[in-house]
C-alpha positions in Angstrom: 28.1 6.5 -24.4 29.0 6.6 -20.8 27.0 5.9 -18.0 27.3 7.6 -14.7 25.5 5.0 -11.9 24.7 5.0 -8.4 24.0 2.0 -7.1 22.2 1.2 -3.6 22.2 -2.6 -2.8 19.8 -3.5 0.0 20.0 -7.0 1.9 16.5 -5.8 1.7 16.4 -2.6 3.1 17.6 0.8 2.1 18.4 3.0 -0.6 20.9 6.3 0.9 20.8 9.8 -0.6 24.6 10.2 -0.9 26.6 12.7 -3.3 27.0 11.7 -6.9 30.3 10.5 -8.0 31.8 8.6 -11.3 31.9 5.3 -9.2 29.5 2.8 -8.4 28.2 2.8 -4.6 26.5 -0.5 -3.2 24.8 -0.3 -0.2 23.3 -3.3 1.9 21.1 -3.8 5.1 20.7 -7.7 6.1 17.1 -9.2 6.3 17.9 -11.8 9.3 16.5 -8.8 11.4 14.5 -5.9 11.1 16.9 -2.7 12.2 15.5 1.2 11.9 18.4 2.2 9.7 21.0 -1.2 8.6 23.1 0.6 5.9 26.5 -0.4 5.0 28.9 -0.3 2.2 29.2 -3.0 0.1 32.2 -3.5 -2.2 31.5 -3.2 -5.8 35.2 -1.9 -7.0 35.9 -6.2 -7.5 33.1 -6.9 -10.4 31.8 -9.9 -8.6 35.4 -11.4 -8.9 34.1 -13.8 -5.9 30.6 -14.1 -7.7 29.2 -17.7 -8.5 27.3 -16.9 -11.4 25.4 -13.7 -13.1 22.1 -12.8 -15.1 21.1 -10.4 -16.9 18.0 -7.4 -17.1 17.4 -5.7 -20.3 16.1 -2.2 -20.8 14.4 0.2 -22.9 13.5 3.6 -21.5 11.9 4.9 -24.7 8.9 2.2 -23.8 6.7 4.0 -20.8 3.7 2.6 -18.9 2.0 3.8 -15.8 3.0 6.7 -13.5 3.4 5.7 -10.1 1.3 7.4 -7.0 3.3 6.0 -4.0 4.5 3.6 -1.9 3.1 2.9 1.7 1.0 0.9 4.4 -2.3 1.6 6.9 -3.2 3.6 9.9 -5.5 1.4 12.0 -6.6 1.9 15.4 -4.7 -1.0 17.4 -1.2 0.4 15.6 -2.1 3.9 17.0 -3.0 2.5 20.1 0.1 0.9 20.2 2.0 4.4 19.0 0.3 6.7 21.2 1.5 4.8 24.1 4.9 5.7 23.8 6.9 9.1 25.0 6.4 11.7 22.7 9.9 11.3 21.4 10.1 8.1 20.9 6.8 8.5 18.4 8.5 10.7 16.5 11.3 8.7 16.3 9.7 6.0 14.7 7.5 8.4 12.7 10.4 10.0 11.1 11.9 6.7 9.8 8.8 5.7 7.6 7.8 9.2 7.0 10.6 11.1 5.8 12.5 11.5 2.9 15.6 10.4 4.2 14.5 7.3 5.7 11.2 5.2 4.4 9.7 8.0 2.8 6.4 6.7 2.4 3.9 8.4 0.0 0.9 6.6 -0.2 -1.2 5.5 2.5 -5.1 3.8 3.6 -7.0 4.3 6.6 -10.3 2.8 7.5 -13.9 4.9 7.3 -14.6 2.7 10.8 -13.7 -0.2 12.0 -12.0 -2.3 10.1 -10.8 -5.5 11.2 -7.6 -4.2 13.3 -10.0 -1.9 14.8 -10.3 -2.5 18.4 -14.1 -3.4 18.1 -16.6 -2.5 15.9 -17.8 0.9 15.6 -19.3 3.5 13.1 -20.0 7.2 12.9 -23.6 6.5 12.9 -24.6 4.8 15.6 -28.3 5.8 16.4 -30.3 3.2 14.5 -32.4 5.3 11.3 -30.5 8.4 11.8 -31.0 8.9 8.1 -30.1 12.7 8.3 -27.2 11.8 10.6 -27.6 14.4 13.1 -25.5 12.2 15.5 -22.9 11.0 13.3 -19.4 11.8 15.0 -16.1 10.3 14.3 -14.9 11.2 17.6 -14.0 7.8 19.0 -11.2 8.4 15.5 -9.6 11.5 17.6 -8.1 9.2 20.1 -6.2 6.9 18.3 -6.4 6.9 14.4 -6.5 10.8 13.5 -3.3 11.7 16.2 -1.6 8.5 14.1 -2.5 10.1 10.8 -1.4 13.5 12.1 1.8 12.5 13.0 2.7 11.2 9.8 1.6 13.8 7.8 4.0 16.2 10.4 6.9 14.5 8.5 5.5 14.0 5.2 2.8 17.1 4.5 1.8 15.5 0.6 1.1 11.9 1.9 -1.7 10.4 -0.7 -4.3 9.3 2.1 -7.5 6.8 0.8 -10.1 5.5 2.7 -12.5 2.6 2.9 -15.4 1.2 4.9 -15.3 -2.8 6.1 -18.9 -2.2 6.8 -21.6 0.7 6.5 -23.3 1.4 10.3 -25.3 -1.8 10.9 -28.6 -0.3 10.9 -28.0 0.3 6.6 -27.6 -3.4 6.2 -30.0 -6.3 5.9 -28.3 -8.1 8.9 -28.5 -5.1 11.2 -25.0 -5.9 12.2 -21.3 -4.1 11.5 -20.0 -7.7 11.8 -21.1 -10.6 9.2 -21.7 -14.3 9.6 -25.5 -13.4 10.6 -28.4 -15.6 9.6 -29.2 -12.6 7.6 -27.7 -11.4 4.8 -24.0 -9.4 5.4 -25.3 -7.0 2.2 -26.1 -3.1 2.6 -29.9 -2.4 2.1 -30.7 -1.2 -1.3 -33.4 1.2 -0.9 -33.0 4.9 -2.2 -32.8 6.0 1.3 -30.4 4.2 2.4 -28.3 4.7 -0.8 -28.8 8.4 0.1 -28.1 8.5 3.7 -24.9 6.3 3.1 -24.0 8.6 0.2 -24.3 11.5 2.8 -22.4 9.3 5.1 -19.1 9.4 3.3 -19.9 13.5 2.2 -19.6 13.4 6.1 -16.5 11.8 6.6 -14.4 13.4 4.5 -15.5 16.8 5.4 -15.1 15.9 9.2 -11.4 14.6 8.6 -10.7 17.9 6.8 -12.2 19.6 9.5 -9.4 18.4 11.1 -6.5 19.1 8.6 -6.2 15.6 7.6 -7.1 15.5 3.3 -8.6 12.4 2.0 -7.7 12.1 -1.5 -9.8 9.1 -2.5 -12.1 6.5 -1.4 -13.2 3.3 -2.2 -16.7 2.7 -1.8 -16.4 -1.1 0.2 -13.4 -2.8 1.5 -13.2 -6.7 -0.1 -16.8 -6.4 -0.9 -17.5 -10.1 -1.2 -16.5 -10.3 2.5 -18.9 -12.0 4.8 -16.6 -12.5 7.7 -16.9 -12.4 11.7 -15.1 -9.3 11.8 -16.7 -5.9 10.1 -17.5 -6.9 6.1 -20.3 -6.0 4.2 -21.5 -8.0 0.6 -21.6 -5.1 -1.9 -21.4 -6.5 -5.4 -19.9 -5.0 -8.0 -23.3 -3.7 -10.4 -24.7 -2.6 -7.0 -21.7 -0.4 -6.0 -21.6 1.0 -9.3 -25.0 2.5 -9.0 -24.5 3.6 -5.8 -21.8 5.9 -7.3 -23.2 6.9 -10.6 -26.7 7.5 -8.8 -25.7 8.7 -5.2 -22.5 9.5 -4.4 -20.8 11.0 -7.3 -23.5 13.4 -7.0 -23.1 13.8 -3.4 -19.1 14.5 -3.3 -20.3 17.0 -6.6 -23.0 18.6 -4.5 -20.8 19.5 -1.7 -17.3 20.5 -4.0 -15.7 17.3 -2.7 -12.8 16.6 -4.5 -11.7 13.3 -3.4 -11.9 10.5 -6.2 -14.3 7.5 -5.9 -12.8 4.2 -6.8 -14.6 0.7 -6.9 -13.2 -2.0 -4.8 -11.3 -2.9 -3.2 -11.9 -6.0 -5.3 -9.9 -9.1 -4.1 -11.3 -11.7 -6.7 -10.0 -14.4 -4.2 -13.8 -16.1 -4.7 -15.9 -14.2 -7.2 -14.8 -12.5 -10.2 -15.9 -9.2 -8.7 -13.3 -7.3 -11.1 -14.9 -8.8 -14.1 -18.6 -8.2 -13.3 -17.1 -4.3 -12.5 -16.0 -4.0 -16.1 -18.6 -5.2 -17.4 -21.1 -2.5 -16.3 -21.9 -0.1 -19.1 -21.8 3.0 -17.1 -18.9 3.8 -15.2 -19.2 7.6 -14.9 -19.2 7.6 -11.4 -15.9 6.2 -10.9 -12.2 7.3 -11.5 -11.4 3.6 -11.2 -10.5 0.5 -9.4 -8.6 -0.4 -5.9 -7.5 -4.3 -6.0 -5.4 -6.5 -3.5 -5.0 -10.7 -3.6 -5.3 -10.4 -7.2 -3.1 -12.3 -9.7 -1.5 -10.3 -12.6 -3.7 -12.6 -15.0 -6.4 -11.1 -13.5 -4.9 -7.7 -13.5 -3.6 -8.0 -17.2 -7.4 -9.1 -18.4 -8.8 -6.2 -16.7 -6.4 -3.6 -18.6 -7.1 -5.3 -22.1 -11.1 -5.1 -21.5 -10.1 -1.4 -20.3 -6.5 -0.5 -21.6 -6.9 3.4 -19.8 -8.6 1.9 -16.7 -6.8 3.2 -13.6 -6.1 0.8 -11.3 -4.3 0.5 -7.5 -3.2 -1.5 -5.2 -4.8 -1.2 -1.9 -3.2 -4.2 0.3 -0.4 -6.4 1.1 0.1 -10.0 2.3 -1.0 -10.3 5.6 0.8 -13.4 6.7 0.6 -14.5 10.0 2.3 -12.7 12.3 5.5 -14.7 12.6 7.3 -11.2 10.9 9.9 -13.6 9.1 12.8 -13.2 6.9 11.9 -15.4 4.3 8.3 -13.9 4.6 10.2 -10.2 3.5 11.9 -12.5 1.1 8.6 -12.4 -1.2 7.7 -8.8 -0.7 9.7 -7.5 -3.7 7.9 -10.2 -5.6 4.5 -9.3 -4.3 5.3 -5.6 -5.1 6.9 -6.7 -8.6 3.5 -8.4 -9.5 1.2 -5.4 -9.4 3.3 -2.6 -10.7 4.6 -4.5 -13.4 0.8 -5.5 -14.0 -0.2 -1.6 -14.0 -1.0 -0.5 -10.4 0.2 3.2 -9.8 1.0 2.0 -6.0 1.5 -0.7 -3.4 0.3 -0.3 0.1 1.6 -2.7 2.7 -1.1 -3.6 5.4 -0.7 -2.9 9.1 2.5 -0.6 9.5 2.5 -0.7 13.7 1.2 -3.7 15.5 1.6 -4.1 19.5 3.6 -7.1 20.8 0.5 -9.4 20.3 0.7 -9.3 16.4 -3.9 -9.6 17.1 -6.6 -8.1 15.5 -9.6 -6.8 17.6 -11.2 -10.4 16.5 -7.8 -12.6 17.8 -5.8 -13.5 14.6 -2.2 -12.8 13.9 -0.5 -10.8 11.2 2.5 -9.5 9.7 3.7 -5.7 10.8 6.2 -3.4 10.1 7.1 -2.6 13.5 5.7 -4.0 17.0 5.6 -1.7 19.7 5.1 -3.8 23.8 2.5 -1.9 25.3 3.7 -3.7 28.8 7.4 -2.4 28.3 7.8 0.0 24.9 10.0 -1.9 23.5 10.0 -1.2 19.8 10.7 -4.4 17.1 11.3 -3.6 13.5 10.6 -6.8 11.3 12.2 -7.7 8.3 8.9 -6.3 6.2 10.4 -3.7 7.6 13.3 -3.3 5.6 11.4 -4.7 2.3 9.3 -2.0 2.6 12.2 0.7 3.2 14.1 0.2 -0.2 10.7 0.1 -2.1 9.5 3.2 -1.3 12.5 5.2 -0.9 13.4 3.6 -4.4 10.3 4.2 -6.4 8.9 7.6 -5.8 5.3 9.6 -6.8 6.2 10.8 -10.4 8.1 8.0 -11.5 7.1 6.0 -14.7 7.7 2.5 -15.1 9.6 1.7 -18.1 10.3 -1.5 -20.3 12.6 -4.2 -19.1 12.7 -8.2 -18.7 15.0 -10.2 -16.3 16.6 -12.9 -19.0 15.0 -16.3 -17.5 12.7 -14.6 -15.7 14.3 -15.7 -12.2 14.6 -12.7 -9.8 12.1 -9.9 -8.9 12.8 -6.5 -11.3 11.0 -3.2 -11.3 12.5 -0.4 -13.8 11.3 3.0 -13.6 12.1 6.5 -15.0 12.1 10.0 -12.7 11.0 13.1 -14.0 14.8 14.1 -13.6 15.4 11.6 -16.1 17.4 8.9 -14.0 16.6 5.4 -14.7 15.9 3.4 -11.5 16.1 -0.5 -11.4 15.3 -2.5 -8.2 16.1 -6.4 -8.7 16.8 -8.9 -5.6 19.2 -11.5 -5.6 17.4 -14.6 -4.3 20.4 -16.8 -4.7 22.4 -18.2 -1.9 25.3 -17.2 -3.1 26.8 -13.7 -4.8 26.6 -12.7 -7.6 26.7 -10.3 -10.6 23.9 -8.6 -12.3 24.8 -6.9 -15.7 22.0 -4.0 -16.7 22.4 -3.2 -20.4 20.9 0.1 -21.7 21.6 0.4 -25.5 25.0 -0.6 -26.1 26.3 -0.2 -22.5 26.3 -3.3 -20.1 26.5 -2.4 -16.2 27.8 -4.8 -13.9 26.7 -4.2 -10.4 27.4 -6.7 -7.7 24.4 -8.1 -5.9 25.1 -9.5 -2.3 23.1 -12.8 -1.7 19.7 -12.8 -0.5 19.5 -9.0 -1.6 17.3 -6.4 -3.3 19.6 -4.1 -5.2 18.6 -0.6 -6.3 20.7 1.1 -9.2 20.0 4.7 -10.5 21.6 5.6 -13.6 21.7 9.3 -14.3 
């Protein structure tokens, strides 16, 4: 048979949507820095005749796993801070090249129910101590900052996948009587009916309010890290505890008040408990529609689907780093990403999207962004995760279905999925120092496709 390919080569960063022709096109944005839109042409017409070596990733399209959901990051109130503070034009400059389809095109995105810890401090919608029929609950400290972020995007991108969760319930619901933990109380949410109710209500809330104001959440998940007990926002929900919460209280709640949006557990991290496990072991998970995860090896991952082979999971949040914004940071992101779709996740969601020239969290640590924006001078930074992050998501797309494959000597990053247009997708990187060739074989065709150094490659065969 004969092959028609498109290939789009990224020195991690894009993927372009150019016309369809017989030949092979490689495209290539360098990682050293972060740019807004890096593309060139890479020669592929010379079939690595300069190459140093070359490997080789095997397919079959017939074998198909999980449909993917999206690929994205997180609103948080310090990165709309730092947006809002901008001209109008320049916001929707930088909007438009994560948000549309032509650029980023991200899909999938998390915001925070409250603070979470790149908040700016520590707040909740229910502020009044044992307002338990939240007559003052407001989320209008959100209209400032988060919601006219979140707005914005969806502008560009009107079927974003938004999903919420809470660091930490108001402080009055919790043993502590604190948002933030490290108390000489306990950090875990009180476990009374009536605070199971009111809390229930509290989320019913939420989501009505944010669709009050034209901005859909599609799911939640009931606690963010829940074995968090941490100086920022956290709160200690275990796993059989959340589970009742949502079989007793608020899957009846969302049902009660024709509330769509989907209630995952999680987001389990299973960084110092095996939260995930105790999860699947509860007998009645009714309440659920399934599990958000992040920091979680595939073995992990892998056990969970054999207990649960239908369970759905996804991933709620990348490797924060440190807030250095490195190369060889964005070096591992294809790796990261690689690890949880290939384990079953529908989605990857990078962490902060915008920072401000500090890289800080409202509680003084550094992290990893995709862009920085000076509040003292606007200047606007892209970072290398930047241009990780472009070529995944504009590669792998809501709809798409991953599809068999293996890497031979398992060396370099792959992730093979299938449109619904039929087109087979492959995204590999390069992590070689030199050149070099990859060959894709499908059936009885091999496809050599040139793979610049230090490079994700994306190849679309139609």
């Amino acid at each position: 048979m004969k092959i028609k390919i498109r290939v789009l080569a990224f020195f991690v960063v894009a993927i372009l949507n150019a016309q369809q022709s017989n030949n092979i096109e490689v495209w290539a944005v360098k990682l050293d820095n972060g740019m807004a839109n890096p593309l060139f042409k890479v020669d592929n017409d010379t079939e690595g005749k300069k190459a140093k070596w070359n490997n080789y990733i095997y397919l079959q399209p017939q074998v198909k796993f999980q449909t993917i959901e999206g690929i994205g990051g997180a609103f948080n109130e310090i990165g709309g801070k730092a947006l809002l503070s901008l001209p109008k034009n320049a916001q929707k400059n930088i909007m438009t090249n994560l948000f549309s389809k032509d650029k980023a095109a991200f899909t999938f995105c998390r915001t925070a129910i409250g603070a979470s810890d790149f908040g700016i401090d520590a707040y909740s919608y229910a502020e009044v101590p044992n307002d338990f029929e939240l007559k003052h609950f407001s989320i209008e400290r959100d209209k400032k900052y988060v919601l006219p972020y979140i707005k914005s995007a969806l502008k560009i991108n009107p079927t974003l996948t938004l999903f919420a969760s809470p660091w930490s319930p108001p402080g009055w619901m919790k043993e502590s009587g604190k948002m933030i933990g490290l108390q000489k109380v306990g950090n875990k949410i009180k476990t009374d009916a009536l605070t199971y109710k009111t809390y229930a209500n509290y989320f019913v809330k939420y989501v009505q309010s944010y669709e009050n104001e034209g901005v859909k959440i599609n799911r939640i998940c009931i606690q963010n890290e829940n074995d968090a007990d941490t100086k920022y926002p956290s709160c200690v929900f275990p796993a059989k505890d959340m589970v009742y919460f949502a079989n007793n209280y608020l899957a009846s709640a969302f049902k009660n008040n024709a509330l769509n949006t989907k209630i995952f557990a999680g987001t389990f991290r299973a960084a110092n408990q095996m939260d995930l496990m105790d999860f699947l072991q509860c007998e009645n998970l009714e309440g659920v529609n399934g599990v958000g995860i992040q920091y979680t090896e595939p073995k992990i991952i892998n056990d969970a689907r054999t207990l649960i082979p239908n369970l759905s999971i996804f991933h709620t949040e990348g490797h924060c780093y440190n807030g250095k914004n490195t190369s060889e940071q964005a070096q591992h992101r294809l790796e990261e990403v690689a690890s949880y779709i290939n384990s079953g996740s529908t989605t990857f969601t990078y962490w902060n999207m915008i920072l401000n020239e500090t890289t800080k969290s409202g509680w003084g640590w550094t992290q990893n962004s995709l862009l920085n924006i000076n509040l003292k001078t606007g200047a606007v930074q892209y970072n290398p995760d930047y241009n990780a992050m472009y070529i995944i998501s504009k590669f792998i797309q809501p709809g798409d279905v991953r599809i068999a494959s293996v890497n031979r000597g398992n060396k370099h990053p792959v992730i093979t999925v299938q449109s619904p247009n039929g087109s087979i997708k492959v995204l590999f990187q390069n992590t070689e120092e030199t050149n070099g060739v990859f060959q894709l074989v499908v059936g009885n065709e091999i496809i050599k496709v040139n793979a610049p150094s230090k490079a994700i490659t994306g190849v679309i065969i139609n």
